[in-house]
C-alpha positions in Angstrom: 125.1 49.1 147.7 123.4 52.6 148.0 120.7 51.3 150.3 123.5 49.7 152.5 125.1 52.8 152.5 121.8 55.4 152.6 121.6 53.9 156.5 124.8 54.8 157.1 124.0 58.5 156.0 120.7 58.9 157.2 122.7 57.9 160.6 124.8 61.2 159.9 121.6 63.0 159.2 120.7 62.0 162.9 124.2 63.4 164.1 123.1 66.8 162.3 119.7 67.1 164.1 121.4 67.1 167.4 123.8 69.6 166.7 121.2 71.6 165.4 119.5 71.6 168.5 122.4 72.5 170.4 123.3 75.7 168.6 119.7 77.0 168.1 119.4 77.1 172.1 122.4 78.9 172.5 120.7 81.3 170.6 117.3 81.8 172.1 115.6 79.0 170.8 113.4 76.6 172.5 113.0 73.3 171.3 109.2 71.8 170.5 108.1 68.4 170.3 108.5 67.1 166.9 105.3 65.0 166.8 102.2 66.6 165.1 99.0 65.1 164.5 97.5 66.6 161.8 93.8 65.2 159.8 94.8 61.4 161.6 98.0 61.5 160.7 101.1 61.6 162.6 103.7 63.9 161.2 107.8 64.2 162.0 109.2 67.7 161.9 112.8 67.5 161.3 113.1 70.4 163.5 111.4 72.7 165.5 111.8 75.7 167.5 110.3 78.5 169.0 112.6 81.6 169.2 112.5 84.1 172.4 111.0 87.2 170.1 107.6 84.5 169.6 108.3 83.3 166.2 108.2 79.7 165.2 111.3 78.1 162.9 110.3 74.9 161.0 113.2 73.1 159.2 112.9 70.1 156.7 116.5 68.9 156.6 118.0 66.4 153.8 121.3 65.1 153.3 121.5 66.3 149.2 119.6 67.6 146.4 120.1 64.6 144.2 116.7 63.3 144.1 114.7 62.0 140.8 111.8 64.1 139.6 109.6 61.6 141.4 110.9 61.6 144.8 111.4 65.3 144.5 107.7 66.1 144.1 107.0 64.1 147.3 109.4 66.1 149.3 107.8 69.3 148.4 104.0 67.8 149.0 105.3 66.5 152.6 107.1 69.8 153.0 104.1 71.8 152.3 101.5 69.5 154.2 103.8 69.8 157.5 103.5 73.5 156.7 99.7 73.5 156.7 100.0 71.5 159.8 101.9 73.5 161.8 99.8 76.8 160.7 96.5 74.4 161.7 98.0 73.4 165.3 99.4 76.2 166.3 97.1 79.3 164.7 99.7 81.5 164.1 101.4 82.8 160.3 104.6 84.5 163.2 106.4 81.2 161.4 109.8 81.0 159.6 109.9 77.7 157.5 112.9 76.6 155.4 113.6 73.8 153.1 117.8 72.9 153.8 120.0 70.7 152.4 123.1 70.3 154.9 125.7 69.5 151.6 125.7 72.6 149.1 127.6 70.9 146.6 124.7 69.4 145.2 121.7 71.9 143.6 120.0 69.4 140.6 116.0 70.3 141.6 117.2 74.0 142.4 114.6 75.4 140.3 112.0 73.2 141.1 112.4 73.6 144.9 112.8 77.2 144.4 109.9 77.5 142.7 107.7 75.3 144.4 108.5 77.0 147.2 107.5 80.3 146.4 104.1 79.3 145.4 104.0 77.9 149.1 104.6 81.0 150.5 102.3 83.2 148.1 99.3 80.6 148.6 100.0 80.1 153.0 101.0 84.0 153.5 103.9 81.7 155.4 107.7 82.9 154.9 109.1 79.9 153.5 112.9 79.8 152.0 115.2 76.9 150.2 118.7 76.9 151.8 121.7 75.5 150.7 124.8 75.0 153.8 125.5 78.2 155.4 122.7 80.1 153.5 120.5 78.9 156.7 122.8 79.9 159.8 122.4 83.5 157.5 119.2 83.3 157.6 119.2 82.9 161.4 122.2 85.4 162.0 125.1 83.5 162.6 126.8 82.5 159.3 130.2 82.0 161.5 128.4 78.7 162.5 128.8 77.0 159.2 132.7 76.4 159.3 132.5 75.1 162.8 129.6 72.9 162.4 131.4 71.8 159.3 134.6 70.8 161.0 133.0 69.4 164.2 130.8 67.2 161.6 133.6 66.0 159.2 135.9 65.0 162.0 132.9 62.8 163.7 132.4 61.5 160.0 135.9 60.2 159.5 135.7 58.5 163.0 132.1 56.9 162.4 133.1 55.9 159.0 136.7 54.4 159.9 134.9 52.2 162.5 131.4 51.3 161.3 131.4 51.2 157.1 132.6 48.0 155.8 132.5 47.6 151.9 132.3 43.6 152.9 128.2 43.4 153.0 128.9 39.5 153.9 130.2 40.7 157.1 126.4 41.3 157.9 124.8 39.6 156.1 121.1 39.6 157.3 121.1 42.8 157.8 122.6 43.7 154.3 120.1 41.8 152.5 116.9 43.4 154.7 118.7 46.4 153.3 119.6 45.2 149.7 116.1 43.6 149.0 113.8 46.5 148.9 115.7 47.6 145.9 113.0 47.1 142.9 113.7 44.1 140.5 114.5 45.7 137.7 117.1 47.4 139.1 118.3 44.3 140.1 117.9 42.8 136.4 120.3 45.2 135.3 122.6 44.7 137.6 123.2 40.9 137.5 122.8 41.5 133.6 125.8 43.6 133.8 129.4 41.2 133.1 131.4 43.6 134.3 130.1 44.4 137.6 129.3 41.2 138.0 133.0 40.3 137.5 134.7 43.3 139.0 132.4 44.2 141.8 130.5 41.7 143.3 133.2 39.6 144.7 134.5 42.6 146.5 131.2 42.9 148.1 130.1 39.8 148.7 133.3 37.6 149.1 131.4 35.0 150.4 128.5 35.1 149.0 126.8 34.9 151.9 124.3 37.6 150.9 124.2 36.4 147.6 122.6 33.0 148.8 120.1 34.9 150.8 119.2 37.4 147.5 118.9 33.9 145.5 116.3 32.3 147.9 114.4 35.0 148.0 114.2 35.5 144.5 113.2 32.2 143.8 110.5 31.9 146.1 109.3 35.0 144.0 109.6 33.7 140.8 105.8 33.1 140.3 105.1 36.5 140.7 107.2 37.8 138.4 109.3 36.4 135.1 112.2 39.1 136.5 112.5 37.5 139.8 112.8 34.0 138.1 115.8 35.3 135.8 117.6 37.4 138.7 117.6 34.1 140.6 119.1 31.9 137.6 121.7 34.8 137.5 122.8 34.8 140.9 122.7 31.2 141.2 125.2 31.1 138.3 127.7 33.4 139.8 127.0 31.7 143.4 128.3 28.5 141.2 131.3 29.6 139.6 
């Protein structure tokens, strides 16, 4: 269920990055192509501007800091490689770079951002900053930006979710399970082993099992791989046949 629903906010995260661009223009910002290629690879900048006084403004946006200690090490490497990209391709330190999370609700890796980050900017001589909601339209002089942006955001977000969120995955269902499947097994082991979700929560989700028949299939055509993926499938094939 949060994969399902991870596309639906990663689709809000898109909404973000336009009105980003919008208000940075309106206040002397040029936008720059997104795509890098740094040492072969090809690298996507969140966002990127160039300001009218010369300066260069890199942003890595995410939704929330809710991320696992794995996951959050590989934001602040990909963070700090884009970094040394942008200092590479365009041979300048006149750069302003800041690590933002749109929702400041949510600060779990605080510490560990904010102290990655400082080493960032001691080792690259680069100003780099962690930002939390309106602590970047501060940053950028315009913290009366952060209400408005806000509302305009949360009224689109009631009108995307009212239409386009269903809590029925089976009214999709090949496109809920490419979602659903790249969740590892033994998440998935837990979950079926669980009577309670299995009774309470699954048939709200899948009422027709549609998905369900498509999650057993594949996991028995797996089963040789892996003693999981044999179990998983005898588990959904059980509450398929209830």
């Amino acid at each position: 269920m949060q994969n399902v629903l991870q596309s639906h906010e990663i689709k809000f995260g898109n909404a973000f990055e336009e009105l980003f661009e919008k208000y940075f223009e309106l206040y002397g910002y040029t936008h720059i192509s997104k795509k890098i290629v740094y040492e072969k690879d090809s690298l996507a900048i969140d966002q990127l501007f160039r300001h009218s006084d010369g300066h260069i403004c890199f942003i890595e946006q995410k939704m929330r800091d809710d991320h696992d200690s794995t996951k959050k090490r590989g934001q602040i490497d990909n963070f700090q490689k884009k970094i040394k990209a942008l200092l590479e391709v365009y041979k300048e330190r006149n750069m302003r770079c800041y690590f933002y999370f749109i929702d400041d609700s949510l600060t779990k890796n605080k510490n560990y951002y904010y102290e990655s980050i400082e080493k960032i900017q001691a080792d690259y001589t680069v100003y780099a900053k962690l930002c939390y909601g309106k602590e970047l339209w501060e940053e950028i002089g315009h913290p009366e930006l952060w209400a408005e942006l806000k509302a305009h955001l949360e009224c689109w977000k009631k009108e995307y979710i009212s239409k386009g969120l269903s809590i029925n995955f089976d009214e999709y269902p090949e496109n809920a399970f490419d979602e659903i499947k790249r969740v590892k097994i033994e998440v998935f082991y837990k979950l079926f082993d669980n009577k309670e979700i299995c009774k309470e929560i699954l048939p709200v989700i899948f009422p027709q099992n549609k998905v369900l028949r498509l999650l057993h299939n594949y996991f028995s055509q797996k089963a040789g791989e892996n003693r999981m993926y044999e179990t998983v499938a005898g588990r959904i094939g059980e509450i398929i046949h209830q």
